[in-house]
Backbone as CSV, one residue per row, in Angstrom:
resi,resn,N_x,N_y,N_z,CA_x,CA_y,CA_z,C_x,C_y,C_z
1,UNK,-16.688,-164.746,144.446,-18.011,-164.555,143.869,-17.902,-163.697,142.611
2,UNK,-19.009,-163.871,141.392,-19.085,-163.299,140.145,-20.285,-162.348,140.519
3,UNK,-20.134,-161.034,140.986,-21.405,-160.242,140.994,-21.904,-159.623,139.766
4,UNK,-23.170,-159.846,139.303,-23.553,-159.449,137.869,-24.808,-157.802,138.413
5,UNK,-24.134,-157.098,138.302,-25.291,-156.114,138.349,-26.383,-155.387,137.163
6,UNK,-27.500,-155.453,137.687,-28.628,-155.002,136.836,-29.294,-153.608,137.169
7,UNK,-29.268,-152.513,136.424,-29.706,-151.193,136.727,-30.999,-150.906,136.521
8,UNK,-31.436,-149.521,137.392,-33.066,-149.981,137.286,-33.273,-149.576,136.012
9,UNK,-34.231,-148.959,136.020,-35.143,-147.992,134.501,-33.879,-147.173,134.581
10,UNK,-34.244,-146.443,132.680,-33.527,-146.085,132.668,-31.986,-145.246,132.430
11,UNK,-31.348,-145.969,133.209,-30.467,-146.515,133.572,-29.878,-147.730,133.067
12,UNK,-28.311,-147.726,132.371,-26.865,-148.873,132.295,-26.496,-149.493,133.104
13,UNK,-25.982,-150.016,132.862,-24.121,-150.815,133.759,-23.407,-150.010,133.943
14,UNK,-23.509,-148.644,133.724,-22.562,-147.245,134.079,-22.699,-147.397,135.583
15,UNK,-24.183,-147.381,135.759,-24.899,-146.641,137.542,-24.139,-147.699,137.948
16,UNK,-24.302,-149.175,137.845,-23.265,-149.938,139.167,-21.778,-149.391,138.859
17,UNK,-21.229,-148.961,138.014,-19.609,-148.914,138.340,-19.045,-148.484,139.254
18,UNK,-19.130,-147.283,140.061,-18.412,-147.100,141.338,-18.521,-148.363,142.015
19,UNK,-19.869,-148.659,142.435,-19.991,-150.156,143.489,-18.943,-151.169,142.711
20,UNK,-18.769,-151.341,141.406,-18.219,-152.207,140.791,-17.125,-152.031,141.299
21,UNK,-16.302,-151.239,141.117,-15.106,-151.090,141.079,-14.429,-151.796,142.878
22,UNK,-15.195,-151.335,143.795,-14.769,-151.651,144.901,-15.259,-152.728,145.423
23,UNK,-16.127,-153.764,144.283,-16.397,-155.623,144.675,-15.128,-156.029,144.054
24,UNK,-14.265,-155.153,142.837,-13.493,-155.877,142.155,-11.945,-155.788,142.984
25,UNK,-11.675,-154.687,144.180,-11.127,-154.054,145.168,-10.928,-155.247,146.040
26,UNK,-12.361,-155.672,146.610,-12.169,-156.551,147.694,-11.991,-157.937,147.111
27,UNK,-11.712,-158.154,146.187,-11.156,-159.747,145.578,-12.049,-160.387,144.766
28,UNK,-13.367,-159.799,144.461,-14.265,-160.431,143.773,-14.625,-160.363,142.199
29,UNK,-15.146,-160.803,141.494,-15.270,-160.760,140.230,-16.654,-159.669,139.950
30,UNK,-16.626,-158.904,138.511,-17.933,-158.590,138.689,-18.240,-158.225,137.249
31,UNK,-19.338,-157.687,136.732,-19.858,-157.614,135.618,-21.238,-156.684,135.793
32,UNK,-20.991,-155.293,135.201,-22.757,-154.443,135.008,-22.871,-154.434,134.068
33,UNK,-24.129,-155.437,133.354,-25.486,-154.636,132.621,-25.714,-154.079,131.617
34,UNK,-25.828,-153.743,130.684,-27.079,-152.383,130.359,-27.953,-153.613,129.517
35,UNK,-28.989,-153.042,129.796,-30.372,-154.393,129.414,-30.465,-153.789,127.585
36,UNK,-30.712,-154.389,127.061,-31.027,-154.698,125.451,-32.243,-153.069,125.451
37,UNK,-32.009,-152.046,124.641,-32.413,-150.869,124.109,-32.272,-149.852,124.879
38,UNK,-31.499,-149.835,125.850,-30.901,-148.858,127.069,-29.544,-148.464,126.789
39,UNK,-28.727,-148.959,125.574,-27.586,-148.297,125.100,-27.791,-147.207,123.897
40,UNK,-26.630,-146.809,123.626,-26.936,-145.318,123.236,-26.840,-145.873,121.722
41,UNK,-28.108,-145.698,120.877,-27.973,-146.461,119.502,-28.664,-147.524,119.216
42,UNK,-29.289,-148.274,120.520,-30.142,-149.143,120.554,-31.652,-148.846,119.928
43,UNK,-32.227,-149.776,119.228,-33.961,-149.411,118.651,-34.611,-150.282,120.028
44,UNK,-35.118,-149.727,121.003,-36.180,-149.708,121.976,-37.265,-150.684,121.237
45,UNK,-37.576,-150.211,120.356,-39.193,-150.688,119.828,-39.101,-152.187,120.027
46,UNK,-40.532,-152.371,120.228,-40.977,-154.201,120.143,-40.294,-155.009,121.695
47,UNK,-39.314,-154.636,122.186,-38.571,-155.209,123.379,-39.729,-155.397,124.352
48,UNK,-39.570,-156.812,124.828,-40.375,-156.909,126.240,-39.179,-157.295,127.364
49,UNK,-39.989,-157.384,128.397,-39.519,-158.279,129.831,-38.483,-159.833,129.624
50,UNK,-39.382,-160.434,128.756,-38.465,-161.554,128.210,-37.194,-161.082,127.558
51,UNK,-37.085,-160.379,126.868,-35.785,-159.733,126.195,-34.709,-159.339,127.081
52,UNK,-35.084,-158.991,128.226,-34.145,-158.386,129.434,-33.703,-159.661,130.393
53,UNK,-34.897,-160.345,130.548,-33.848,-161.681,130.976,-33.119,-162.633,130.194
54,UNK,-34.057,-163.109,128.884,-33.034,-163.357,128.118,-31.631,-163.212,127.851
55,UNK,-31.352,-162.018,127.728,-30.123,-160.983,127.909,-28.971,-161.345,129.117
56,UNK,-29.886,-161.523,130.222,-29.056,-161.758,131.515,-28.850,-163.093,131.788
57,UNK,-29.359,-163.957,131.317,-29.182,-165.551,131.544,-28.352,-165.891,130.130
58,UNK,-28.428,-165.397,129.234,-27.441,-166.041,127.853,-26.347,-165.197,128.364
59,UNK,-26.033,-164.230,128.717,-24.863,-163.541,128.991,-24.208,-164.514,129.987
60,UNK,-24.793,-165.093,131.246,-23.954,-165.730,131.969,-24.290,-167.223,131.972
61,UNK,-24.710,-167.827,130.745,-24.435,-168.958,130.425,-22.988,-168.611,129.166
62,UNK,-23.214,-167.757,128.364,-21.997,-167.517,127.365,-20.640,-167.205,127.947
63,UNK,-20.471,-166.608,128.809,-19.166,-166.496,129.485,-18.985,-167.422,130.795
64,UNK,-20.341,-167.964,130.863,-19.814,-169.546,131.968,-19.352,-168.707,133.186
65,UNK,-20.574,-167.772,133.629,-20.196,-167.652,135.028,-20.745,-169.188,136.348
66,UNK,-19.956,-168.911,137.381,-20.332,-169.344,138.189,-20.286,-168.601,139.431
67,UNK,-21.108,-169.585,140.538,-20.865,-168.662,141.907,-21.734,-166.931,141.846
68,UNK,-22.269,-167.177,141.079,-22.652,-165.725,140.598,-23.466,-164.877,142.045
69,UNK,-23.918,-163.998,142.468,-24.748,-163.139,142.671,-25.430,-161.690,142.261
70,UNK,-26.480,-162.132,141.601,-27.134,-161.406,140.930,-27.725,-159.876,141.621
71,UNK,-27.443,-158.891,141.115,-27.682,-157.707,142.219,-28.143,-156.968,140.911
72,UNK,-29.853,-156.517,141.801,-30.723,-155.805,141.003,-30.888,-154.367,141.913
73,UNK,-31.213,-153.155,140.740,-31.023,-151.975,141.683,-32.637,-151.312,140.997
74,UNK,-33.386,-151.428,141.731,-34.773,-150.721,141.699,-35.656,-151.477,140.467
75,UNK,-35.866,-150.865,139.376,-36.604,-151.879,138.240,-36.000,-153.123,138.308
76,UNK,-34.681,-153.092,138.141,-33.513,-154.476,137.573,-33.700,-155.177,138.877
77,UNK,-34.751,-155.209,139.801,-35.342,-156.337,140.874,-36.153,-157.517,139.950
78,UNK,-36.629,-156.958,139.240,-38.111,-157.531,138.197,-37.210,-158.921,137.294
79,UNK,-36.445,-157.889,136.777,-35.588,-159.190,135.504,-34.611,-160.198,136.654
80,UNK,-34.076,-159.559,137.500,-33.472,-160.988,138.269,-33.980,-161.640,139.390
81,UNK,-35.784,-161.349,139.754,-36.136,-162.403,140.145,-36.468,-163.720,138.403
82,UNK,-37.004,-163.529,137.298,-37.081,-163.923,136.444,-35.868,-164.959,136.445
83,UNK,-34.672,-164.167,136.298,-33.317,-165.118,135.801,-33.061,-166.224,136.752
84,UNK,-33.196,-165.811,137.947,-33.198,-166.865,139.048,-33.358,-168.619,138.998
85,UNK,-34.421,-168.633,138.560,-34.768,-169.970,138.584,-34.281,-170.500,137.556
86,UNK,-33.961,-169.656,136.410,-33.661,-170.493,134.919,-32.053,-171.022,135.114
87,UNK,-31.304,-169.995,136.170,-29.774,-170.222,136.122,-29.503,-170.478,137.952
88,UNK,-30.482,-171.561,138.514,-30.622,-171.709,140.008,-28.658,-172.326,140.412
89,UNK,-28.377,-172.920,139.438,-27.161,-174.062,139.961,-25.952,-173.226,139.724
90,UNK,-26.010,-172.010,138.908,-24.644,-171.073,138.863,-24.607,-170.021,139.897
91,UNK,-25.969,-169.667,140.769,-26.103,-168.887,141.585,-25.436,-169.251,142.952
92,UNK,-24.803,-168.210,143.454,-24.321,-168.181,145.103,-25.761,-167.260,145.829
93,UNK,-26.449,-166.440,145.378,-26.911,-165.533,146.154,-27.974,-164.493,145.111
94,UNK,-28.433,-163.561,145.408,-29.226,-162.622,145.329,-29.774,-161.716,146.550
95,UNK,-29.324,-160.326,145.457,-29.928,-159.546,146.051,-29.958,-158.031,145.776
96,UNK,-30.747,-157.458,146.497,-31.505,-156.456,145.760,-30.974,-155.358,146.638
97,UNK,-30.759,-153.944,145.825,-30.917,-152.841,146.102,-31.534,-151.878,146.019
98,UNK,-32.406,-150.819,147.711,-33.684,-150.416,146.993,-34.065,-150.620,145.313
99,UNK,-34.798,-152.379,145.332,-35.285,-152.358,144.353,-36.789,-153.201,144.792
100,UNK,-37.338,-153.096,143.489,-38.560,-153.686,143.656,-38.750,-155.616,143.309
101,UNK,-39.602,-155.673,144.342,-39.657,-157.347,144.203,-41.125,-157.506,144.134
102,UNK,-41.696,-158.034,142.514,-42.892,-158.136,142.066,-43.745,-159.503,143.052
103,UNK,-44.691,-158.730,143.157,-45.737,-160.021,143.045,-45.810,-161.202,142.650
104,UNK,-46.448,-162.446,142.633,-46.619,-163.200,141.274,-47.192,-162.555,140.611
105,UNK,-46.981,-162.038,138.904,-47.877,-161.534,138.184,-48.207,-159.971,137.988
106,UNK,-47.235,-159.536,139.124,-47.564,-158.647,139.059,-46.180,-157.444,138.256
107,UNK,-46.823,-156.263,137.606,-45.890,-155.814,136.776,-45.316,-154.309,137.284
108,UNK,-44.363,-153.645,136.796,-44.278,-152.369,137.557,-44.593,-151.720,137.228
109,UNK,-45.542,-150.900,136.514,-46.708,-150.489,136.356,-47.936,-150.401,136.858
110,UNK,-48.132,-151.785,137.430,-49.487,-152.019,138.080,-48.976,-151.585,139.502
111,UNK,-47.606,-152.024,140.097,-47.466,-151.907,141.232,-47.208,-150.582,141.870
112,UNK,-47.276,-149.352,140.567,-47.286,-148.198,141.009,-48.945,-147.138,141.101
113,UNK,-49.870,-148.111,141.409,-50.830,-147.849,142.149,-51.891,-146.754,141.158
114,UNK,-52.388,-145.099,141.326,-52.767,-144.571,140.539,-51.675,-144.163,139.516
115,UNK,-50.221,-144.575,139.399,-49.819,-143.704,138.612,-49.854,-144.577,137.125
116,UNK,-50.397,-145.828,137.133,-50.761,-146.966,136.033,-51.236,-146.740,134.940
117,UNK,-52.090,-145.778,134.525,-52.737,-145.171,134.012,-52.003,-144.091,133.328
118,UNK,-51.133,-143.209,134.141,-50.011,-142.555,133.093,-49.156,-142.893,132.446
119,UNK,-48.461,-144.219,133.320,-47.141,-144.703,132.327,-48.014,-145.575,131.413
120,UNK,-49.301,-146.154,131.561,-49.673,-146.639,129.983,-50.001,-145.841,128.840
121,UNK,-50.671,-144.548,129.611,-50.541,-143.624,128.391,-49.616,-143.099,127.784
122,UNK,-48.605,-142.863,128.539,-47.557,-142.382,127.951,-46.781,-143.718,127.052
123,UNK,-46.702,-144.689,127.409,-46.091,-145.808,126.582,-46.755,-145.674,125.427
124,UNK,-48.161,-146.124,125.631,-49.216,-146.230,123.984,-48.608,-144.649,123.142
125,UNK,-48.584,-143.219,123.906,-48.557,-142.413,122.820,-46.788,-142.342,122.109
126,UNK,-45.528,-142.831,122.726,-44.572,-142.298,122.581,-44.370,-143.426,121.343
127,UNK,-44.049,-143.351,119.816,-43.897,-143.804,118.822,-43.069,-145.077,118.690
128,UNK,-42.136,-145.721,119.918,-41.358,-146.767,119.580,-41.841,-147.046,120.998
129,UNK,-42.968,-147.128,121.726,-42.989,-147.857,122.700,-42.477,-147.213,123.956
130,UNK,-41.900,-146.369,124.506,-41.211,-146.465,125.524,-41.508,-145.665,126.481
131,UNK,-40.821,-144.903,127.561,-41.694,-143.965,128.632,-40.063,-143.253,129.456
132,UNK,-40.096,-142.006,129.164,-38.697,-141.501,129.461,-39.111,-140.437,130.881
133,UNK,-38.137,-140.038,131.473,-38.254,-139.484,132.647,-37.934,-137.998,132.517
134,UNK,-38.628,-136.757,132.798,-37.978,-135.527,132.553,-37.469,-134.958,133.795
135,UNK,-36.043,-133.833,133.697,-35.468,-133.892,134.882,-36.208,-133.436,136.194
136,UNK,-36.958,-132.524,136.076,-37.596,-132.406,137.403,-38.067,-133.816,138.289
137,UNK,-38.595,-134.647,137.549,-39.142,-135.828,138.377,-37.841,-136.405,138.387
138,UNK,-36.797,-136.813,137.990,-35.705,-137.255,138.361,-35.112,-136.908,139.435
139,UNK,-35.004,-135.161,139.124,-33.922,-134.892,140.539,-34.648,-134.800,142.097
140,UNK,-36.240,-134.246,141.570,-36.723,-134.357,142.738,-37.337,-135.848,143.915
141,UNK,-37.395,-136.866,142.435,-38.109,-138.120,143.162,-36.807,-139.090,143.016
142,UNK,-35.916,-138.731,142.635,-34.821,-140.227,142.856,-33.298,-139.488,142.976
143,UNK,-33.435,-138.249,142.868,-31.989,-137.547,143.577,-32.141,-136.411,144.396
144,UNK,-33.248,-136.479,144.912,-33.226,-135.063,145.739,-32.344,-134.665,146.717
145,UNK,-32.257,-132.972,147.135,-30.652,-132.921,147.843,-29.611,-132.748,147.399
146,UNK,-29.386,-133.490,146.231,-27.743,-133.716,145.626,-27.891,-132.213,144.450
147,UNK,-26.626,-131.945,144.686,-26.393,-130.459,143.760,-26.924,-130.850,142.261
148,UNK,-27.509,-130.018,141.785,-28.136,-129.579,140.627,-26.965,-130.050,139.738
149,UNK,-25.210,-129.804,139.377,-24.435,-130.373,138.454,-24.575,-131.582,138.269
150,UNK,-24.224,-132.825,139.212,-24.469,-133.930,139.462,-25.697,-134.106,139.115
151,UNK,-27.104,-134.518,139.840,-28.409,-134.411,139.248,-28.180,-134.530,137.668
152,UNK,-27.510,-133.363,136.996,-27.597,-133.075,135.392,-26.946,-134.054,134.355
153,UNK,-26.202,-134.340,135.549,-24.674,-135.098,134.864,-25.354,-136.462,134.826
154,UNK,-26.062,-137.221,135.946,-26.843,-138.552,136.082,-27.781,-138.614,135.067
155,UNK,-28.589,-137.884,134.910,-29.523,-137.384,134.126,-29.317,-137.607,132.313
156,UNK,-27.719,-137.135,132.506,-27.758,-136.884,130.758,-27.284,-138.350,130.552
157,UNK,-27.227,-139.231,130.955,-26.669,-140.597,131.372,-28.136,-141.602,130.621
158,UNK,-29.255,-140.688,131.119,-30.399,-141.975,130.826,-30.845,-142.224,129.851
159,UNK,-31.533,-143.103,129.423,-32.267,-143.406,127.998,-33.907,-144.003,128.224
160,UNK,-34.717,-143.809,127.770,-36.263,-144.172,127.243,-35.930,-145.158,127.644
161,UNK,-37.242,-145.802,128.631,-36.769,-146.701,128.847,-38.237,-148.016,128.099
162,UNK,-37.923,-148.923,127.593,-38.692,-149.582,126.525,-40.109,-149.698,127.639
163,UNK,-41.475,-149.683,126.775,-42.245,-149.943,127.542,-42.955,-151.176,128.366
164,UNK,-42.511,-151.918,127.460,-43.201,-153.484,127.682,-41.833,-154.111,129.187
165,UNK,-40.787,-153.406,128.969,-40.556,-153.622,130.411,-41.097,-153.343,132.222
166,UNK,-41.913,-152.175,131.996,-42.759,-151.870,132.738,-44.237,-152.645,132.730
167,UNK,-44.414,-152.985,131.551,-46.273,-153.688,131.668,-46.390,-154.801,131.892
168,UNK,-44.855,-155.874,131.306,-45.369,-157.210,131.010,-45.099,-157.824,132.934
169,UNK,-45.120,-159.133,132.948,-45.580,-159.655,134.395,-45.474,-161.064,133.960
170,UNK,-44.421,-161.764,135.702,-44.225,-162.940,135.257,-44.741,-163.776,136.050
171,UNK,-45.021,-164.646,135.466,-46.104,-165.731,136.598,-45.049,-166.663,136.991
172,UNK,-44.620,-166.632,138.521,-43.373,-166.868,139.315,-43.383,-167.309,140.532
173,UNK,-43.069,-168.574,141.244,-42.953,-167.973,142.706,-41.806,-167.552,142.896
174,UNK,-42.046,-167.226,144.261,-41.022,-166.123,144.593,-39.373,-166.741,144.706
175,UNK,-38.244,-165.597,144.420,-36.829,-166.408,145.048,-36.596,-166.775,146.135
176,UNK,-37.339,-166.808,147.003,-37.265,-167.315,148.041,-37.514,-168.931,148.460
177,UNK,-38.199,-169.368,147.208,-38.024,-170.709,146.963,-36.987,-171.387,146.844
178,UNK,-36.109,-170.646,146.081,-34.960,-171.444,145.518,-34.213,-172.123,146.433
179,UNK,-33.824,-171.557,147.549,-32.791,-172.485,148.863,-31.700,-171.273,148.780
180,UNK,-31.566,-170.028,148.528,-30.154,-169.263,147.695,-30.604,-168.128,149.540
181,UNK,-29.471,-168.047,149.532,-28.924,-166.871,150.228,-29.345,-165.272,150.184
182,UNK,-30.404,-164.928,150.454,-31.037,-163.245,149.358,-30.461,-162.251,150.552
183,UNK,-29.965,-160.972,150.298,-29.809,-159.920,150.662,-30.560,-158.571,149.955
184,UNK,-31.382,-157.848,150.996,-32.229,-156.822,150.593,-31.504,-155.108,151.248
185,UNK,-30.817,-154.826,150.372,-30.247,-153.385,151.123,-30.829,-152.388,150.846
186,UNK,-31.118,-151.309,151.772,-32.401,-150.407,151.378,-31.505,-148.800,152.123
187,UNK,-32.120,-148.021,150.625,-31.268,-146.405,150.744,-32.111,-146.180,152.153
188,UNK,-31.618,-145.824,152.970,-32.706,-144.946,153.770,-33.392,-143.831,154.362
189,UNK,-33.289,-142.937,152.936,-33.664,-142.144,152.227,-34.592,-141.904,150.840
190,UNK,-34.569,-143.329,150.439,-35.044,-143.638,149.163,-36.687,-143.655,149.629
191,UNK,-37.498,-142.451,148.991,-38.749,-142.625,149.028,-39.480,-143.062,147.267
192,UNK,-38.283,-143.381,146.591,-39.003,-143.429,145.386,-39.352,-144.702,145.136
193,UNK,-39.774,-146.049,146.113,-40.181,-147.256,145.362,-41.273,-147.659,145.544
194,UNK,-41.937,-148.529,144.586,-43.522,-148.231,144.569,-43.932,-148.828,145.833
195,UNK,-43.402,-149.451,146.906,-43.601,-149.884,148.246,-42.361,-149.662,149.489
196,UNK,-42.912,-149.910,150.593,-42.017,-149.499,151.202,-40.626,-150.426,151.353
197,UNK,-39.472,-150.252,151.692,-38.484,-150.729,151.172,-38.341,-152.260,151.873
198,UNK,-38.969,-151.985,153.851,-39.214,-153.135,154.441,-39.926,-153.877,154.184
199,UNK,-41.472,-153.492,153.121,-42.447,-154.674,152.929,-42.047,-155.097,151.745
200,UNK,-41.001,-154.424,150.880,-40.441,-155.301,149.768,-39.635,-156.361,150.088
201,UNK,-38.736,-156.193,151.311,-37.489,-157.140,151.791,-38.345,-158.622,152.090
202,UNK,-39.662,-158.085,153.185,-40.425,-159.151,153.685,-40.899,-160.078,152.985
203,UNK,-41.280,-159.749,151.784,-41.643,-160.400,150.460,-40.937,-162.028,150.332
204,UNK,-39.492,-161.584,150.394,-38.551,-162.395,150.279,-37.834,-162.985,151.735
205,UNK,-38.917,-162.848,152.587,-38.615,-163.407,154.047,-36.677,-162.781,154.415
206,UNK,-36.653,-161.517,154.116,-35.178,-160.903,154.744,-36.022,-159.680,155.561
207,UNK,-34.544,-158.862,156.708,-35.014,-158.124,157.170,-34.086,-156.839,156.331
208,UNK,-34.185,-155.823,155.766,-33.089,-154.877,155.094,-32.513,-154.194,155.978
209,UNK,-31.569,-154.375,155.171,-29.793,-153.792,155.564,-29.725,-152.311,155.007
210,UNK,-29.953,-150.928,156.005,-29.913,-150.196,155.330,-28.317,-149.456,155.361
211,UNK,-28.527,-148.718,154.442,-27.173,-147.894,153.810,-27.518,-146.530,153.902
212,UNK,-26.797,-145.123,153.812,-27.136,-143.974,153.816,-27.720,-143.798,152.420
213,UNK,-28.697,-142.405,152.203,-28.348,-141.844,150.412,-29.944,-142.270,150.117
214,UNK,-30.523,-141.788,149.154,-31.084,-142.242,148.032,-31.358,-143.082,147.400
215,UNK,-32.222,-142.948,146.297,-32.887,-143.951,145.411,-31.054,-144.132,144.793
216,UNK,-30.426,-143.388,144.529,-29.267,-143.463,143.689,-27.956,-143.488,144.526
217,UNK,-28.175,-143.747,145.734,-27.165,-144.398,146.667,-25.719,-144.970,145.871
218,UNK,-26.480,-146.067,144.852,-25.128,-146.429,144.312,-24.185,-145.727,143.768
219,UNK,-24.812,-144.257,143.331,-23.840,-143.681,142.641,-23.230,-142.680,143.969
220,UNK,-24.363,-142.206,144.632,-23.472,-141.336,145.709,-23.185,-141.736,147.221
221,UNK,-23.493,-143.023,147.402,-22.664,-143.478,148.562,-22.015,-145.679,148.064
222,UNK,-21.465,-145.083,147.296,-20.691,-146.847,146.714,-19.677,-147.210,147.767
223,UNK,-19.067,-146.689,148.204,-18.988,-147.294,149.811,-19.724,-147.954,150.371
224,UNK,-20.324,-147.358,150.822,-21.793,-147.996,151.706,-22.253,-149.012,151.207
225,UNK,-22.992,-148.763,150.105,-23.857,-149.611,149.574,-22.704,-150.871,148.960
226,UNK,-21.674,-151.196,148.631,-20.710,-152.137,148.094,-20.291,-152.977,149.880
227,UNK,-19.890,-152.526,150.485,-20.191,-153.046,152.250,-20.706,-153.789,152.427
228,UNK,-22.253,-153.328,151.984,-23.404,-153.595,152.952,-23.640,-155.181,152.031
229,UNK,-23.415,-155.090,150.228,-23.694,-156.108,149.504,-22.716,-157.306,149.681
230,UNK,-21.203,-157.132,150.297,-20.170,-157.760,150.068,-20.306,-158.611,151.505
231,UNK,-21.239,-157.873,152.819,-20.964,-158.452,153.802,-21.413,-159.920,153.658
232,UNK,-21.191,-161.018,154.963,-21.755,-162.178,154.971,-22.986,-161.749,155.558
233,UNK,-24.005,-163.031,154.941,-25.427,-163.062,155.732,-25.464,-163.680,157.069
């Protein structure tokens, strides 16, 4: 199998590398990410939702993957239900890590309930569009527990993350259409997703596979969480 990983907000193709390293361990092929204005040097401005799948479906039509399974980690649920259907015949599988699995239509923004209203304000006021995270809400809502160095070290890692990836919304049915194999692995610890981790899995008719750790599991238990993705369904 070609595992392509997608990181949430953000967040690079850095956050999957530990997991990477030990799909590439157990015999498999793999490839992380970083979505179009999430590298260091990138102009954010004007980028939507389309831009991020775009990104992920020309990437693995240009290097001619096959067999692929697409593994989204919290936001990066959103862009690879999208890619799904456009690249159905190169796919082996999908699946998600505490991540979020939209609605039809529905965007992550909206799906974070009263807090909709802040990340649009904050998008409209920040000058190129985008909506960045400061460390307190980081370490406390998606690394809590883990020593303050670490925390800092993840932290200095992130970038603004464009806004129109959070607002825009795709009119979709679900991957669960497709006929594909889905796996839903859930931190179980992770209180940071805008639903609970089982009524996200259900979405997609799975039951989740949980792993120890956090919203950021991948980085501090890649053991686990590389296991739990590599097992058979």
């Amino acid at each position: 199998m070609h595992y392509v990983f997608i990181p949430g907000a953000w967040h690079g193709g850095w956050a999957w590398h530990p997991v990477g390293h030990r799909v590439l361990a157990a015999g498999h092929r793999a490839t992380a990410l970083t979505m179009p204005g999430l590298a260091l040097g990138d102009d954010p401005a004007g980028l939507r939702l389309s831009d991020a799948i775009d990104h992920i479906v020309h990437t693995i039509e240009h290097q001619d993957l096959n067999d692929v399974v697409l593994v989204g980690h919290s936001w990066g649920g959103i862009p690879i239900t999208g890619v799904a259907p456009r690249i159905r015949e190169r796919l082996a599988g999908i699946s998600y890590f505490s991540a979020f699995i939209p609605r039809r239509g529905e965007s992550m923004a909206a799906a974070m309930g009263p807090m909709e209203s802040f990340v649009r304000d904050a998008i409209a006021a920040a000058p190129d569009g985008t909506i960045s995270v400061d460390f307190a809400s980081f370490a406390q809502g998606l690394m809590p527990g883990q020593p303050k160095p670490l925390q800092r070290v993840v932290f200095d890692q992130l970038m603004p993350q464009p806004g129109r990836y959070m607002l825009d919304a795709q009119d979709l049915p679900g991957v669960e259409t497709l006929g594909l194999p889905i796996r839903y692995v859930l931190a179980e610890d992770d209180f940071a997703l805008a639903a609970p981790g089982a009524e996200l899995a259900a979405r997609v008719g799975v039951e989740p596979v949980l792993v120890p750790g956090g919203h950021e599991a991948l980085l501090t238990h890649p053991d686990e969480v590389a296991k739990a993705l590599l097992a058979q369904p």
